[in-house]
LUMVO-675624 format. One record per residue (C-alpha): residue number from 1; chain; x, y, z. Coordinates in Angstrom, 3 decimals. Layout:
# residues N
(NUM; "A"; (X; Y; Z))
...
END
This chain:
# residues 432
(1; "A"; (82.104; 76.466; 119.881))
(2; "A"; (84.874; 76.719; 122.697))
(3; "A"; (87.593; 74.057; 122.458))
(4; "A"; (88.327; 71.219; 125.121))
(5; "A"; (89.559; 73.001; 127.882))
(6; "A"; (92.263; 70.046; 128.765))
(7; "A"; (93.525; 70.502; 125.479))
(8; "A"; (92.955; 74.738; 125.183))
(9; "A"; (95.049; 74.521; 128.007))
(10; "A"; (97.774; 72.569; 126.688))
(11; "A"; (98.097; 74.382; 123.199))
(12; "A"; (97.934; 77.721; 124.890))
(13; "A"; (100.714; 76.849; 127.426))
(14; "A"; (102.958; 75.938; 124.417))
(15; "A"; (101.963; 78.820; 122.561))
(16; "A"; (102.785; 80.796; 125.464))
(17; "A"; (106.613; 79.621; 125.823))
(18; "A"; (106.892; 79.896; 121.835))
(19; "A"; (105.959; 83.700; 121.546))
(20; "A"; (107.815; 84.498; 125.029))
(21; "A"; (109.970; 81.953; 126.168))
(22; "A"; (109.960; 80.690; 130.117))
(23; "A"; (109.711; 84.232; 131.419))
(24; "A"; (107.918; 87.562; 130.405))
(25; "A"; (108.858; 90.830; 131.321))
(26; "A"; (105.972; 92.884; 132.703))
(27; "A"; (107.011; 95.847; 130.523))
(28; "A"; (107.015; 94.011; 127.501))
(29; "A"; (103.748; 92.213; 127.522))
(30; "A"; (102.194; 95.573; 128.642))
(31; "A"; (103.493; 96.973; 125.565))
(32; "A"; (102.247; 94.408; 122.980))
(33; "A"; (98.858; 94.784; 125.192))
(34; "A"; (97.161; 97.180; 122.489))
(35; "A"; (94.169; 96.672; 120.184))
(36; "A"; (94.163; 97.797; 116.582))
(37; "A"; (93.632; 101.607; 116.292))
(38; "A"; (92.891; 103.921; 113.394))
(39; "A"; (94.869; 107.478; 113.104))
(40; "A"; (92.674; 110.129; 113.567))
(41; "A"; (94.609; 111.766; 110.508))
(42; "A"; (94.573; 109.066; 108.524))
(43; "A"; (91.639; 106.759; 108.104))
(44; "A"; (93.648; 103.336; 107.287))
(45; "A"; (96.395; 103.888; 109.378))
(46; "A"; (96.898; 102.049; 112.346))
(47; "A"; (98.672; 103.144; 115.118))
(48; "A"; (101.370; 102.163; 117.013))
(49; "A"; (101.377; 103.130; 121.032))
(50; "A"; (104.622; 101.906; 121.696))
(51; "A"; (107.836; 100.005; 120.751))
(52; "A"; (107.722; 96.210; 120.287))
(53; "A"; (103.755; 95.226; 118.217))
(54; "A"; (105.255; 96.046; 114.699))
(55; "A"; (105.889; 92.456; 114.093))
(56; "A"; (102.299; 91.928; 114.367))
(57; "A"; (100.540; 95.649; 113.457))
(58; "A"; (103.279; 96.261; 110.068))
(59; "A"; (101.695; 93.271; 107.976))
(60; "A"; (97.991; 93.835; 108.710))
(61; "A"; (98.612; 97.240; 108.078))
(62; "A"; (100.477; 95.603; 104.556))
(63; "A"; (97.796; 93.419; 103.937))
(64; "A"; (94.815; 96.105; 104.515))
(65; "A"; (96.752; 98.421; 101.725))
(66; "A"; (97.156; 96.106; 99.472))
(67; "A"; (93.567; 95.005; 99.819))
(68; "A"; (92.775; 98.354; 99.779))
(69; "A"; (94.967; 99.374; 96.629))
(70; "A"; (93.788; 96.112; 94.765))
(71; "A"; (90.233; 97.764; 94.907))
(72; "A"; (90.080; 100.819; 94.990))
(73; "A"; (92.914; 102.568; 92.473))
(74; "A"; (93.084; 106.189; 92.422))
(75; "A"; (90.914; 106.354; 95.057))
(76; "A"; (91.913; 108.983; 97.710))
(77; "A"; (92.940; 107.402; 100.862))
(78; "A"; (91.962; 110.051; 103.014))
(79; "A"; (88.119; 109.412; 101.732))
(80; "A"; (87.471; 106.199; 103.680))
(81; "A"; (84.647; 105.986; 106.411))
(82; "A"; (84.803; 103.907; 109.568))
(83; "A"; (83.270; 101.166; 108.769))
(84; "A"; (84.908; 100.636; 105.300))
(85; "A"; (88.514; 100.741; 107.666))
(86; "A"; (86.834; 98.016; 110.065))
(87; "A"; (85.952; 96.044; 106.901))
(88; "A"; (89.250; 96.313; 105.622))
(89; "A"; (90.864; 95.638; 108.657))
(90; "A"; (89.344; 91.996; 109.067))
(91; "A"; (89.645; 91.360; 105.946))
(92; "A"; (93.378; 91.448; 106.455))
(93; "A"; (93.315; 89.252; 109.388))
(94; "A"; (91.727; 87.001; 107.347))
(95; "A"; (94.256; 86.819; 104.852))
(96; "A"; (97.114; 86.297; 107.379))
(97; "A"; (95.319; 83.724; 109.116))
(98; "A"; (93.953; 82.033; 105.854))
(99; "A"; (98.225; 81.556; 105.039))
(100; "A"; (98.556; 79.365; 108.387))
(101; "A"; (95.708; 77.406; 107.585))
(102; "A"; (95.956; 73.617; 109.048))
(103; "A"; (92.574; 71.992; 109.324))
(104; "A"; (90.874; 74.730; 110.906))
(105; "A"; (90.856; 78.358; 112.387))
(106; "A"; (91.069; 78.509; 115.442))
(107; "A"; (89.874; 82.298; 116.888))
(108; "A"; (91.775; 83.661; 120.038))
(109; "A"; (89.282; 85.760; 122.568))
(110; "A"; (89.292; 87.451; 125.666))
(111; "A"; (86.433; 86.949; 127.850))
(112; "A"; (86.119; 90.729; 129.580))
(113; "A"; (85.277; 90.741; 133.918))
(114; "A"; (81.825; 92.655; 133.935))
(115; "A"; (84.443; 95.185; 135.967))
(116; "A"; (86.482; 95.941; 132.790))
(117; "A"; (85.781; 98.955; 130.770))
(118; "A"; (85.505; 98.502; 126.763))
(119; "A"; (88.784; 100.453; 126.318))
(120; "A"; (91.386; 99.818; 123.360))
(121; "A"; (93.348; 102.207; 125.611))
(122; "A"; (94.734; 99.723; 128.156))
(123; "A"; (94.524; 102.011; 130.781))
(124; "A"; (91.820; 100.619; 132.664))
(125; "A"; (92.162; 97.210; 133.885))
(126; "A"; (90.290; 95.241; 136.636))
(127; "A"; (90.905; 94.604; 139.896))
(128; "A"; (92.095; 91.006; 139.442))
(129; "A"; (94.480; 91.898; 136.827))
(130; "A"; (95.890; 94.568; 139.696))
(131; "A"; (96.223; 91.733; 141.908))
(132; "A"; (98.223; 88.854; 139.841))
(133; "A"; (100.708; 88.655; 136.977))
(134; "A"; (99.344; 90.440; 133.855))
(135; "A"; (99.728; 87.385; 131.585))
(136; "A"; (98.665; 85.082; 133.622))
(137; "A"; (95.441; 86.896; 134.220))
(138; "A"; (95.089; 87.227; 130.032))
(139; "A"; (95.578; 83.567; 129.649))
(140; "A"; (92.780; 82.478; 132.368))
(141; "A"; (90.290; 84.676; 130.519))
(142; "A"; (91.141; 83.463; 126.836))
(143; "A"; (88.802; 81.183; 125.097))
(144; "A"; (88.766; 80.125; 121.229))
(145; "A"; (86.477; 79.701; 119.180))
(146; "A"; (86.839; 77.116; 116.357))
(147; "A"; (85.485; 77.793; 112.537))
(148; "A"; (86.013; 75.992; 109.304))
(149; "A"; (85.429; 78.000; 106.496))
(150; "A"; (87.164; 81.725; 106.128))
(151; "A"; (84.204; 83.025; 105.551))
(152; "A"; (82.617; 82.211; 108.940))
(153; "A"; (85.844; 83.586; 110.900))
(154; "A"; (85.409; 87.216; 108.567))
(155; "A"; (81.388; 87.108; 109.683))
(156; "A"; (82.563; 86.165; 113.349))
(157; "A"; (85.155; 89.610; 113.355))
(158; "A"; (82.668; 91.667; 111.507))
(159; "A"; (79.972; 91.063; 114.540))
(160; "A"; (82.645; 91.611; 117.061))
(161; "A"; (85.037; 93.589; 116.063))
(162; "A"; (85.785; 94.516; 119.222))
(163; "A"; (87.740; 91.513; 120.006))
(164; "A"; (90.520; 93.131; 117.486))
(165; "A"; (90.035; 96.833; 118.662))
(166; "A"; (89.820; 96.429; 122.331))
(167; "A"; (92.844; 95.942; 124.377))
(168; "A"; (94.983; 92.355; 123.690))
(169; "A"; (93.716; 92.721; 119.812))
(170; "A"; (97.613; 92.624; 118.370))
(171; "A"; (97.794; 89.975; 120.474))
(172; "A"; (94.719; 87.853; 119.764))
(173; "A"; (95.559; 87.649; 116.809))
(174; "A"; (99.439; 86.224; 117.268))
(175; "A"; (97.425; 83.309; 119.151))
(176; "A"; (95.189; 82.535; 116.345))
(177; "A"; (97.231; 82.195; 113.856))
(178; "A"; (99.634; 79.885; 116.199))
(179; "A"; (96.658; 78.377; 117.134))
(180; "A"; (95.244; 77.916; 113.803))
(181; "A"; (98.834; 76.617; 111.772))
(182; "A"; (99.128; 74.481; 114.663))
(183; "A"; (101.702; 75.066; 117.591))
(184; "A"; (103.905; 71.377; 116.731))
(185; "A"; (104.031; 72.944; 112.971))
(186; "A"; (105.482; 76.389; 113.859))
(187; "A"; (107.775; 75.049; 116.800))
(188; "A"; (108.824; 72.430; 113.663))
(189; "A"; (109.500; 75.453; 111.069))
(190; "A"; (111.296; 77.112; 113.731))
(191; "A"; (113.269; 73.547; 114.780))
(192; "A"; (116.857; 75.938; 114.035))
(193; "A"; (116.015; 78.221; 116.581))
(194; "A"; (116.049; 77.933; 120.431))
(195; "A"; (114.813; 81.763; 120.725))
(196; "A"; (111.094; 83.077; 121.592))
(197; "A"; (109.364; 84.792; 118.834))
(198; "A"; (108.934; 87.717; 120.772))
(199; "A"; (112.780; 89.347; 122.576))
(200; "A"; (112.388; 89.235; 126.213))
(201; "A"; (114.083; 91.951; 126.654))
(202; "A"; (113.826; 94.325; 123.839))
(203; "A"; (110.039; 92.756; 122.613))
(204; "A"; (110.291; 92.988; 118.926))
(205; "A"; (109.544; 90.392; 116.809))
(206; "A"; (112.204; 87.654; 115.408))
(207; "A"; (112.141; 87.179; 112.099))
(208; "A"; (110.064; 83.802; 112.390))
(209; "A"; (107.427; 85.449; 113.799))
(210; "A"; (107.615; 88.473; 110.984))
(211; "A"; (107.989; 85.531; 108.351))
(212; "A"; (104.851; 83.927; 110.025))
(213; "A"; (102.673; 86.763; 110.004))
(214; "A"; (103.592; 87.772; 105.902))
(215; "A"; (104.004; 84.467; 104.649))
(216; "A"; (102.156; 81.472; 106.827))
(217; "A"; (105.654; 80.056; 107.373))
(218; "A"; (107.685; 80.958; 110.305))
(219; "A"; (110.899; 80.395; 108.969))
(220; "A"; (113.676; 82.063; 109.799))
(221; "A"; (115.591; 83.384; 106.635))
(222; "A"; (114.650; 85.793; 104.293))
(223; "A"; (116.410; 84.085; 101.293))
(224; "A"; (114.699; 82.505; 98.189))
(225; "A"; (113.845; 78.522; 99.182))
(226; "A"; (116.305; 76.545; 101.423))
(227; "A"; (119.668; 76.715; 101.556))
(228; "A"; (122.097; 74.388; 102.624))
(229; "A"; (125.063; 76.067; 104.889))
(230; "A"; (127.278; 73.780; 106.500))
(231; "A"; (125.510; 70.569; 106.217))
(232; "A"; (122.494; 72.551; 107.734))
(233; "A"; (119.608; 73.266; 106.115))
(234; "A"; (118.601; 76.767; 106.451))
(235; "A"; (114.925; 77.454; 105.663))
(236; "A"; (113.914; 80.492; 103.355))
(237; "A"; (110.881; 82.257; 101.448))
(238; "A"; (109.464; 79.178; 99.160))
(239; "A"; (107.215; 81.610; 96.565))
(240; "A"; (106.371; 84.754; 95.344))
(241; "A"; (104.672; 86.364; 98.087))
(242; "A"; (101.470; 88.806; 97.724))
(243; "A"; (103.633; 91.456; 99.829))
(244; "A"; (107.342; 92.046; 100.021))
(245; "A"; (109.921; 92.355; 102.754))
(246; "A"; (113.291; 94.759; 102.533))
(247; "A"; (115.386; 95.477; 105.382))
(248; "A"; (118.665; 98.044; 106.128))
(249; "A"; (120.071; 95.079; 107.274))
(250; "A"; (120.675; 93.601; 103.495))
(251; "A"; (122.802; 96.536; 103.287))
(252; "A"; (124.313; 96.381; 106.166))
(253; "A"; (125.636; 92.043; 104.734))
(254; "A"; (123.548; 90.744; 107.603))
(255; "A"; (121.379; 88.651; 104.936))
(256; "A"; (120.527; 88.166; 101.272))
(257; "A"; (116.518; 89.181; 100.806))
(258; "A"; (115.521; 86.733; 98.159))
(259; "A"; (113.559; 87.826; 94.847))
(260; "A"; (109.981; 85.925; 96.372))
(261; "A"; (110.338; 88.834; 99.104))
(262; "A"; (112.128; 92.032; 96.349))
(263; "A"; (109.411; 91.111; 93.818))
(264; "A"; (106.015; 90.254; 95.456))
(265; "A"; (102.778; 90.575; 93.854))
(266; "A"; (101.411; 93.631; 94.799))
(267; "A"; (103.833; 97.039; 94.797))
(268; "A"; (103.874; 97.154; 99.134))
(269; "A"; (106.762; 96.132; 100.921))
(270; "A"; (107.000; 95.819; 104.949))
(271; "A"; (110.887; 97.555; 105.489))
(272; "A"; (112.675; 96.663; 108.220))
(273; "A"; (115.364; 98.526; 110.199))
(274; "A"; (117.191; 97.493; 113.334))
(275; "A"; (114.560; 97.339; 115.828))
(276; "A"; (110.869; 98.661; 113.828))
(277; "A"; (109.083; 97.647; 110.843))
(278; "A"; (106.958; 100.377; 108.488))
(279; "A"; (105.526; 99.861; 105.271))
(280; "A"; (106.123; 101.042; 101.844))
(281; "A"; (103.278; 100.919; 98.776))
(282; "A"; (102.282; 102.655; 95.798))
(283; "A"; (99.494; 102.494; 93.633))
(284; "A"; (101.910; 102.243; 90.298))
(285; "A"; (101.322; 98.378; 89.749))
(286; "A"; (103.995; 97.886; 87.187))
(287; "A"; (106.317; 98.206; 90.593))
(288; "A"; (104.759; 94.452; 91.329))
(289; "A"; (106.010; 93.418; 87.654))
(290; "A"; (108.207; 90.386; 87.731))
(291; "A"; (112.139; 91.321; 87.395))
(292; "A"; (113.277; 91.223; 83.682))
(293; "A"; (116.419; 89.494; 82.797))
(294; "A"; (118.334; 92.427; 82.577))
(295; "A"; (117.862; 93.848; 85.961))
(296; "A"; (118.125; 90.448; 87.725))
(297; "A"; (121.612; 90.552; 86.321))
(298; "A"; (122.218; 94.662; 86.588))
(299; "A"; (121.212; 93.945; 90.473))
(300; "A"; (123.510; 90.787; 90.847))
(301; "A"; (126.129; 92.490; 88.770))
(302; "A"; (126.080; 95.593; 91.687))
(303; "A"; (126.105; 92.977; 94.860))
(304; "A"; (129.769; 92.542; 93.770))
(305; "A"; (130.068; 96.098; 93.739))
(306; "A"; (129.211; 97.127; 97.284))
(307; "A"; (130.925; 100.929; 97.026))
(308; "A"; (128.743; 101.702; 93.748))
(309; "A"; (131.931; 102.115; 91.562))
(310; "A"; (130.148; 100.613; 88.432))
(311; "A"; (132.314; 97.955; 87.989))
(312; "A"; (133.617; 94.773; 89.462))
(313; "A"; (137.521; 93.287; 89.920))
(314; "A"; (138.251; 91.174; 86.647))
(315; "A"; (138.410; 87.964; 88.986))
(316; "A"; (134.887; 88.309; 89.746))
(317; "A"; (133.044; 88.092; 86.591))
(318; "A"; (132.732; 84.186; 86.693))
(319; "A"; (131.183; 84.291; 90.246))
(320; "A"; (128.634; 87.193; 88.562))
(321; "A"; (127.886; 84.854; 85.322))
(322; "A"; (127.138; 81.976; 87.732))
(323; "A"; (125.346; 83.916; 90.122))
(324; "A"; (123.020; 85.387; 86.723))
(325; "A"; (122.550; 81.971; 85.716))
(326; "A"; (125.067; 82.478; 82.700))
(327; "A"; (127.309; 80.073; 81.158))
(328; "A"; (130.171; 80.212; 82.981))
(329; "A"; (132.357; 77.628; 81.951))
(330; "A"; (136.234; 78.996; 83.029))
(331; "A"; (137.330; 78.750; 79.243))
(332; "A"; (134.513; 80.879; 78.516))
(333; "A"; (134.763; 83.156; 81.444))
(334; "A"; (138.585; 83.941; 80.572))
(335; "A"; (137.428; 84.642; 76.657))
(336; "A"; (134.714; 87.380; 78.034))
(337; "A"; (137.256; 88.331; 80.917))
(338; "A"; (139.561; 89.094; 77.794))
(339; "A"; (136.878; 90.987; 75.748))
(340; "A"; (135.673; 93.207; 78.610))
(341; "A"; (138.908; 93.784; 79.872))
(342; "A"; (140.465; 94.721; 76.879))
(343; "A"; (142.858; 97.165; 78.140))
(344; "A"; (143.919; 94.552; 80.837))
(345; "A"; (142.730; 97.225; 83.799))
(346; "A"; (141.474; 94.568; 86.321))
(347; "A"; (137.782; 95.667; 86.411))
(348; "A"; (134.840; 95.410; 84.355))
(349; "A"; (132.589; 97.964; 83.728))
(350; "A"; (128.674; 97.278; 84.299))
(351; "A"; (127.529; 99.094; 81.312))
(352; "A"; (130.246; 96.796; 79.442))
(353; "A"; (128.784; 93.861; 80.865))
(354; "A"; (125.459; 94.915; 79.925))
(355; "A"; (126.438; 95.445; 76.605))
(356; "A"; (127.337; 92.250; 76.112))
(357; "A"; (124.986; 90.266; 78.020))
(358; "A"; (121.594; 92.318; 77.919))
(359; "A"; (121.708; 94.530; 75.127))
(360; "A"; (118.866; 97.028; 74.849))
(361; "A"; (117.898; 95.719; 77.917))
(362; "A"; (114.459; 97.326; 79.373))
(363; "A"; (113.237; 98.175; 83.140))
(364; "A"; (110.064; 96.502; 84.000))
(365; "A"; (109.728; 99.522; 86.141))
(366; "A"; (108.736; 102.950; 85.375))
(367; "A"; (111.619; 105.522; 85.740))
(368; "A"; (109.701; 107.747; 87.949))
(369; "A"; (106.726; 106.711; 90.132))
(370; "A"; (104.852; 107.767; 93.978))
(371; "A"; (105.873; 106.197; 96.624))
(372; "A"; (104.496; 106.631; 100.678))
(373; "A"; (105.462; 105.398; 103.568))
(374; "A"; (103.956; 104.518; 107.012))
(375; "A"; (105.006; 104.517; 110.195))
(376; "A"; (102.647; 103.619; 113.161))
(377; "A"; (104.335; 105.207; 116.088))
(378; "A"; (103.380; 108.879; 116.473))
(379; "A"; (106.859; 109.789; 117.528))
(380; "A"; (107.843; 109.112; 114.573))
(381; "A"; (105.369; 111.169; 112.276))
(382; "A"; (105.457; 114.581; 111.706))
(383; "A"; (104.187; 116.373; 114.894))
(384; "A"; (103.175; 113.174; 116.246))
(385; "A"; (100.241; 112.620; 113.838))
(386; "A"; (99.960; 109.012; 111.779))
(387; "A"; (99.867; 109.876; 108.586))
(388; "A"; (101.260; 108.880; 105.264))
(389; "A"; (103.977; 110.301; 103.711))
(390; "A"; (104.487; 110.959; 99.755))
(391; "A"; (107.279; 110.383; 98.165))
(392; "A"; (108.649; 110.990; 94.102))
(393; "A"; (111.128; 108.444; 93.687))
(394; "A"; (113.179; 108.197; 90.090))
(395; "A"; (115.386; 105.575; 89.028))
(396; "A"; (118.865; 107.196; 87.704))
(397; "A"; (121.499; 106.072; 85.273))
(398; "A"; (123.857; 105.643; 88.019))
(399; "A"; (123.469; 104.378; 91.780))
(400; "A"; (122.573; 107.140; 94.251))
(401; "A"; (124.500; 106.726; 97.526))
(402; "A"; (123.031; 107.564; 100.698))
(403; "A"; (124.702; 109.151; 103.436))
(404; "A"; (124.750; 107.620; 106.462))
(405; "A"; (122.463; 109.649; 107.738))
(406; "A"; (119.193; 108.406; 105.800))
(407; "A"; (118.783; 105.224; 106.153))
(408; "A"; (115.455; 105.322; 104.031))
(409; "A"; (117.110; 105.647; 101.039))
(410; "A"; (120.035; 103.088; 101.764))
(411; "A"; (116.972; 100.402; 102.477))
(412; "A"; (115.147; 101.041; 99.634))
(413; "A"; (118.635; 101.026; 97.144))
(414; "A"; (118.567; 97.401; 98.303))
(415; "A"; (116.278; 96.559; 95.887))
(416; "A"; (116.319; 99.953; 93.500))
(417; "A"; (120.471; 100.523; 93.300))
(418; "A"; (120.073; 103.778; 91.223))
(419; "A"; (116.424; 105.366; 93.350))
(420; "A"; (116.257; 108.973; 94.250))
(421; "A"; (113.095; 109.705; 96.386))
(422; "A"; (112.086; 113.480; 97.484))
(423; "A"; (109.682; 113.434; 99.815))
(424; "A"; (106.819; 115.934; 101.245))
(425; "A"; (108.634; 118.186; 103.730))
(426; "A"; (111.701; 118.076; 102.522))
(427; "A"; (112.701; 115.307; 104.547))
(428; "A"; (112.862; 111.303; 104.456))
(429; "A"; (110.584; 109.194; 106.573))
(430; "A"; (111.998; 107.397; 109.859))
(431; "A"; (111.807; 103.673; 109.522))
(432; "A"; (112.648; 103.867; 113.588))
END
């Protein structure tokens, strides 16, 4: 049943300055104003119609493969009907909002003007939204619905499914799961930050609201747990979660991406660059496979080794052992400094430290293994069809380096230091 209006009101006013602050920009809520769309090229695929819903449209698109992958290996992807897409597609809402769970789910919908056409398009609209402020107008005609069992809210999708395909879908969806965590909890989660969710500017997502949507917790770090910086205490991933997160911006020393986010539990991972988010998966599972020892050092080992020399400055190797979790006690550090550096060079090779520390050390990983890659915007597909693209990616001996201009590869070195990917048509995805 609908909620209290008194207090609907209330919750959706707060949930309103949360997501965009004291003042929206016309052209940004117009272009988070889409439903959830399926390529005609590719039946899972959701599209994208313009700049700024990725925050939202990225992890149900995440979630839906790795539902989708979880059930259905080997299974072309190209073979799906309709209605199997639809399924799939609330049954990834349903995860995200099952993550934000408080003591009930709380359903965002818009209640249509007989006027209105049933368009996911957004390009017809009725008269009284042409006569007042767009958001406004979405915020009079919004009603929730209350459930308390998941099971009812996937049965309550399933019969109207239109609610997440129509126009305002993306963003039905932001309010439920505000709604249903609990507005006081995700302003408290976010108590470091005085910025909306959404820019109001540039309308992409902040990182709390990306966190929000993958994890149920709208922190604002990427990091594994909390940190403490400057007395402060900085708020980060708290477990392994069921998808992963990688961004060009780890590369770029903006932030640390913890393991929980490198590591999740299925093999698809949201990547981030600048200003979009696309998705990465495979159906290889031993991808998901917890690091081993080895490379949890071999990767920590390389952070200190930013230009991919293959070895580190002498003085470093106790801030590497510590880093590993390694004794490093300083009389012991200067007896391995000693052995490693026998020649007294300054630097210590990585395959020296391996040696030593991990001998006969295995991957987890395969050495070679399919990857694809999807991007919803059509501008950014081949031809301007939504499709995924194949990838086959091998892990070398010795770190690739890409060149500045593919920043695919740079992302996804961020977790795999030594990956080579070629791709179908010659030519790596955009994550823009």
């Amino acid at each position: 049943m609908s909620a209290g209006t008194a207090t609907l009101e209330r919750e959706l006013s707060r949930t309103r300055r949360l997501l965009w602050g004291e003042h929206v920009k016309e052209d940004v809520f117009r272009r988070w104003a889409q439903g959830f769309a399926f390529s005609a090229d590719e039946p899972s695929a959701l599209i994208q119609q313009e700049g700024g819903p990725c925050a939202a449209i990225a992890p149900v698109q995440g979630f839906l493969l790795k539902i989708l992958l979880s059930e259905t290996p080997g299974h072309s992807l190209r073979d799906l009907t309709s209605e199997k897409c639809n399924s799939l597609l609330v049954r990834a809402v349903c995860t995200i909002l099952s993550q934000c769970l408080a003591s009930k789910y709380n359903v965002a919908v818009y209640r249509k003007n007989d006027s209105e056409a049933d368009t996911s398009s957004g390009l017809n609209v009725s008269a009284e939204e042409q006569s007042c402020d767009a958001i406004d107008h979405f915020h009079r005609r919004m009603e929730v619905h209350s459930f308390q069992t998941l099971s009812e809210v996937e049965a309550f999708y399933t019969r109207n499914i239109r609610i997440l395909k129509d126009k305002y879908g993306v963003l039905l969806l932001l309010y439920s799961v505000i709604l249903s965590k609990g507005v006081g909890t995700v302003e408290a989660e976010l108590s470091e930050l005085s910025d909306p969710l959404i820019h109001s500017t540039y309308g992409y997502g902040s990182q709390g609201l990306i966190n929000l949507m993958l994890t149920g917790r709208a922190v604002a770090h990427v990091w594994d747990h909390d940190q403490v910086v400057g007395g402060l205490r900085l708020r980060g991933i708290e477990r392994q979660n069921d998808i992963g997160f990688l961004t060009i911006m780890e590369h770029m020393q903006y932030c640390t991406v913890g393991s929980f986010y490198k590591n999740p539990k299925h093999p698809v991972w949201v990547l981030a660059s600048e200003t979009h988010l696309t998705v990465l998966f495979s159906s290889e599972r031993r991808l998901a496979a917890p690091e081993t020892a080895g490379e949890s050092a071999e990767r920590i080992f390389r952070s200190f080794d930013p230009e991919g020399n293959n070895f580190i400055p002498s003085a470093a190797l106790q801030d590497v052992l510590c880093a590993a979790d390694l004794v490093s006690e300083p009389e012991y550090v200067e007896l391995m400094r000693r052995k490693l550096d026998s020649e007294s060079l300054g630097i210590i090779l990585l395959s020296a430290f391996m040696d030593e520390f991990f001998p006969g050390s295995e991957r987890g990983a395969p050495d070679t293994f399919t990857l694809h890659h999807y991007n919803g915007l059509p501008r950014s597909n081949p031809s301007g069809h939504v499709i995924y693209r194949t990838g086959r990616a091998a892990l070398l001996e010795c770190p690739m380096h890409a060149a500045s201009t593919d920043p695919m590869l740079t992302c996804l070195q961020t977790k795999w230091p030594s990956i080579d990917v070629v791709w179908d048509e010659g030519q790596s995805p955009s994550l823009n």
